[in-house]
N, C-alpha and C positions, 0 to 999 in steps of 0.2 A: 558375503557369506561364502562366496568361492573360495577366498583365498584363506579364507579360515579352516573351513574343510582340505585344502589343499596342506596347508600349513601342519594341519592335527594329522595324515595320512603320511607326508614325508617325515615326521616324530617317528608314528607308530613302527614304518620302515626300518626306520635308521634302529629303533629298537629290537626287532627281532633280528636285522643284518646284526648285531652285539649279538644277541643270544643265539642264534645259531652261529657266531667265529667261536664263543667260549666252550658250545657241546662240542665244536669242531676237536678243540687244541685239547679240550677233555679227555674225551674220545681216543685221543693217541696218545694219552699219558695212561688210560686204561689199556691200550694195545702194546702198549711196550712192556707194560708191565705184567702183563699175561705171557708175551712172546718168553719174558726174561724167568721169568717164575717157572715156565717149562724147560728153558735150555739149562737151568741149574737151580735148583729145591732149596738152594740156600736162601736167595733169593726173597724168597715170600718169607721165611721164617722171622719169630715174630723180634728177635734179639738184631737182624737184619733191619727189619721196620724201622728200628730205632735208629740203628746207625744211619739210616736213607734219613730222615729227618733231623739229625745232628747235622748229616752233610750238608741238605740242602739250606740248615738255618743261615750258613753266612754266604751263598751264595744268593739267597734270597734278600738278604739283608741288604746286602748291596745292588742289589736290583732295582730296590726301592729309588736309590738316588740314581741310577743309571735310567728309571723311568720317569723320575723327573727331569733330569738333563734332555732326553727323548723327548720331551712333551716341549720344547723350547725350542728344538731343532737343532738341540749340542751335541758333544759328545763328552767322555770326562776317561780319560785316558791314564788320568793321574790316581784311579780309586785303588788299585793294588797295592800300590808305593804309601797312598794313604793309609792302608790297612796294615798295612806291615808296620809305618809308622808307632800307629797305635798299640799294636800287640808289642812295640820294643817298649815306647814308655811303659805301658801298663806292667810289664815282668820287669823292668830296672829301677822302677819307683820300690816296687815288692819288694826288692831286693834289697835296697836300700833301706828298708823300714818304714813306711810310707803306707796310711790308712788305705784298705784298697779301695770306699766308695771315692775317697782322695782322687786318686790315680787312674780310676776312671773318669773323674769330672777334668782331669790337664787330657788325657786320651779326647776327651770329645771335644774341649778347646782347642787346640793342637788344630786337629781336621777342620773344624769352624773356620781355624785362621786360614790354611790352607786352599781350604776350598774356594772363600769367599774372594780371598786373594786370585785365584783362577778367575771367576768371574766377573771380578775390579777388571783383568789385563784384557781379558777377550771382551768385556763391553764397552769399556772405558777407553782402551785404543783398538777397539775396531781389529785384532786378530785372529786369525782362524784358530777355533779352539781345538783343532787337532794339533796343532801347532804346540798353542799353549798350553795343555795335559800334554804334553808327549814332553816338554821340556823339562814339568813339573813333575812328571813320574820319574826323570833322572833326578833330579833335586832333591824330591823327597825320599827317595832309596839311597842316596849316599849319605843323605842326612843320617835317616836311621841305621844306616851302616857304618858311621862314622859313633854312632851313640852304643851299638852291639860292641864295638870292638872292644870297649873297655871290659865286657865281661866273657873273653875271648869267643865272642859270636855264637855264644849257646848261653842263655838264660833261663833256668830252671822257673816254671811258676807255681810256686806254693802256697796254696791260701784255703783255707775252708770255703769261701763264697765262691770262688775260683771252680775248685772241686763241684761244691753245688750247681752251678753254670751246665754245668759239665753233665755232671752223674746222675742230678736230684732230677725226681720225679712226682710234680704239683700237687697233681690230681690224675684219677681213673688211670695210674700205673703207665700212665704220659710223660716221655722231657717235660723237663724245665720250658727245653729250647723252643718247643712243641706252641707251648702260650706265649712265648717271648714273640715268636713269629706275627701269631693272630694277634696281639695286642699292637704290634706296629704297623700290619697290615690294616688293622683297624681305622689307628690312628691317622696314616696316610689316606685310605679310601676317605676318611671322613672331611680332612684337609682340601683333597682334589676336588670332591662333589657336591661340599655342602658350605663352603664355604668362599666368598666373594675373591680371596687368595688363589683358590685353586681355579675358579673361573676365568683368573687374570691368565693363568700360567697357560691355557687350554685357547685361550684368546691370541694370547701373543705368540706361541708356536702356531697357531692355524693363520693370523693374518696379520702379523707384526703392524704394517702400515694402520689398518682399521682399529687396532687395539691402540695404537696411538694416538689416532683423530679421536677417540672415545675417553683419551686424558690417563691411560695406562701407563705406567713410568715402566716402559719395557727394560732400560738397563738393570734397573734395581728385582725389578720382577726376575728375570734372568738372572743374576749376581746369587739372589736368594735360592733358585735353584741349585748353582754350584753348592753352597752354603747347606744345601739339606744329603748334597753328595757326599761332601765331607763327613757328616755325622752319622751316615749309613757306615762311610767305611770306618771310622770311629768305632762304632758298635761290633763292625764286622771283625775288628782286628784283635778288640774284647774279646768275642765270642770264640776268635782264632786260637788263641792265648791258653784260654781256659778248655779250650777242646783237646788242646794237645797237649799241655801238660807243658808246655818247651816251648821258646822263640829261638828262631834260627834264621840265617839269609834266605831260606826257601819259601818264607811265610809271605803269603799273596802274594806272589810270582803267579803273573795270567789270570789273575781270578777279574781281573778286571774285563778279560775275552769271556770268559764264563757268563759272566753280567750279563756284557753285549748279546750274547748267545740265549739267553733266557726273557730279554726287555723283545730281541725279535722274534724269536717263535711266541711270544704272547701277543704278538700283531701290532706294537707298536710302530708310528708310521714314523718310518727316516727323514722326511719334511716338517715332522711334529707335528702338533697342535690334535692328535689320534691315539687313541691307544685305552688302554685298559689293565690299571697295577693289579688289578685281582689276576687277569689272563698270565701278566708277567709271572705272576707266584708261579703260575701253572708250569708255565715255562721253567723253573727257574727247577722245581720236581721233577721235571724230562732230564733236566742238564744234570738233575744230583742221581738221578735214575741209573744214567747211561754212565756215568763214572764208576758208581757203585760198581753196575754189572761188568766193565770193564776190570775192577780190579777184583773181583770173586773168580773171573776166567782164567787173571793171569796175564792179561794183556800188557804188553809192556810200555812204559811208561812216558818211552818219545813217541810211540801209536796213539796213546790219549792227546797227546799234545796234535796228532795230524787230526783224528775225529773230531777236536774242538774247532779245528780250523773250518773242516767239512762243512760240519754243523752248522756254521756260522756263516759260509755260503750258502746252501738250499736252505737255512730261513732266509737270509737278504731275498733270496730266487724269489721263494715264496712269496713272503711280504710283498714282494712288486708283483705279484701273478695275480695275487688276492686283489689288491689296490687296481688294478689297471681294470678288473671283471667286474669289480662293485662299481664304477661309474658308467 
């Protein structure tokens, strides 16, 4: 009976340690947002609102596979090059004449190869996946920069759906991008928490060895990881495409530091097997927050580039200051 009640009080624990980190990282997505809404009225206005969650849909998106890569103890280095990938087929199929629901389903192929490929090399021969995305983020950008050239590295994208991606507004005077979000975020949460897959992933990042005595195929479990990185930046490079109207060499340059940036301020643990894709979203709203307010002031443009760096050290700080107090 001890260790039942023991059992059910270290549950209840670990359950409000979550609910109090999530009012935590809330909390300062509320305090930023108030700090920013007073240093300039553009800010909160409601045509702003919108553009903050256009911003934050593909940085969000891709968060998604950067918090599963997180949850396995990875890292995925290669999700910009991937995204950029996508936003090139996706405007040079259009271009070509090519149905666009078409040219999205080779975009989300394309990444699937990609990604799953990442995770064959780093599970299959045993190397450091920083290694291995950092190889493949060159590979896959000169790939698609070898595919832009043809359309001397500016791709116009025109399409009605495209447009709608973009413009359209669902329901109650919301993006598109708006639902697009909660339906993946959805579908992920529901993936991670409710189903025997997501239990594996959570398993094998927290204790690779034990999740193997328990008959887990850790390589494959991991592989598939990479595999859901892919079609985040797949979706991301879509969303890219149709947001700007244009594909260019600049497209996901660093979004892939963005990611990292928003997977750790939402308390993902850098050992894996920790974490929380709802907190990530949160995070992912700080990172599209602080950009925003950055380019309403005027900041310039290698200064965003130093803040994301910043950013990206005090959360790591963080992250281990948290972690080392909760035990």
């Amino acid at each position: 009976m001890t260790t039942i009640r023991t059992s059910a009080e270290t549950n209840k624990e670990e359950r409000f340690k979550g609910v109090v980190e999530t009012l935590g990282i809330f909390l300062v997505a509320v305090v930023l947002f108030v700090l920013f809404s007073l240093l300039t009225s553009r800010f909160s206005s409601q045509n702003n609102l919108f553009n903050i969650i256009k911003q934050v849909s593909i940085v969000a998106i891709l968060s998604i596979g950067m918090s599963c890569v997180f949850l396995i103890g990875g890292m995925d280095l290669s999700m910009g090059s991937n995204m950029f990938l996508s936003a090139v087929l996706l405007a040079s199929l259009l271009e070509m004449g090519a149905n666009v629901y078409i040219a999205m389903l080779v975009c989300v192929i394309a990444c699937v190869v990609t990604g799953t490929l990442n995770g064959i090399i780093i599970e299959r021969l045993h190397i450091n996946c920083v290694i291995v995305t950092l190889g493949s983020q060159l590979a896959i950008r000169g790939l698609a920069l070898v595919l832009i050239e043809r359309f001397n590295s500016w791709i116009y994208v025109k399409n009605p759906v495209t447009r709608y991606i973009n413009t359209g507004k669902l329901a109650f005077g919301l993006p598109t991008l708006f639902f697009v979000i909660i339906v993946l975020y959805t579908v992920v949460g529901l993936l991670l928490y409710r189903t025997n897959f997501g239990k594996q992933i959570y398993a094998v990042g927290g204790n690779p060895r034990a999740a193997a005595l328990c008959g887990f195929n850790n390589a494959r479990i991991k592989t598939l990881c990479y595999t859901i990185s892919g079609i985040a930046a797949a979706l991301a490079g879509i969303i890219a495409a149709c947001r700007l109207g244009m594909v260019n060499p600049s497209v996901g340059s660093g979004y892939e530091f963005d990611a990292v940036t928003a997977v750790v301020l939402g308390g993902m643990s850098l050992k894996g097997g920790e974490g929380s894709v709802f907190k990530t979203l949160i995070g992912a709203l700080i990172v599209a927050m602080i950009s925003n307010f950055m380019t309403l002031y005027g900041v310039d443009a290698n200064f965003k580039d130093c803040a994301t760096g910043l950013f990206i050290l005090l959360a790591v700080l963080f992250n281990r200051f948290t972690q080392q107090h909760s035990t």
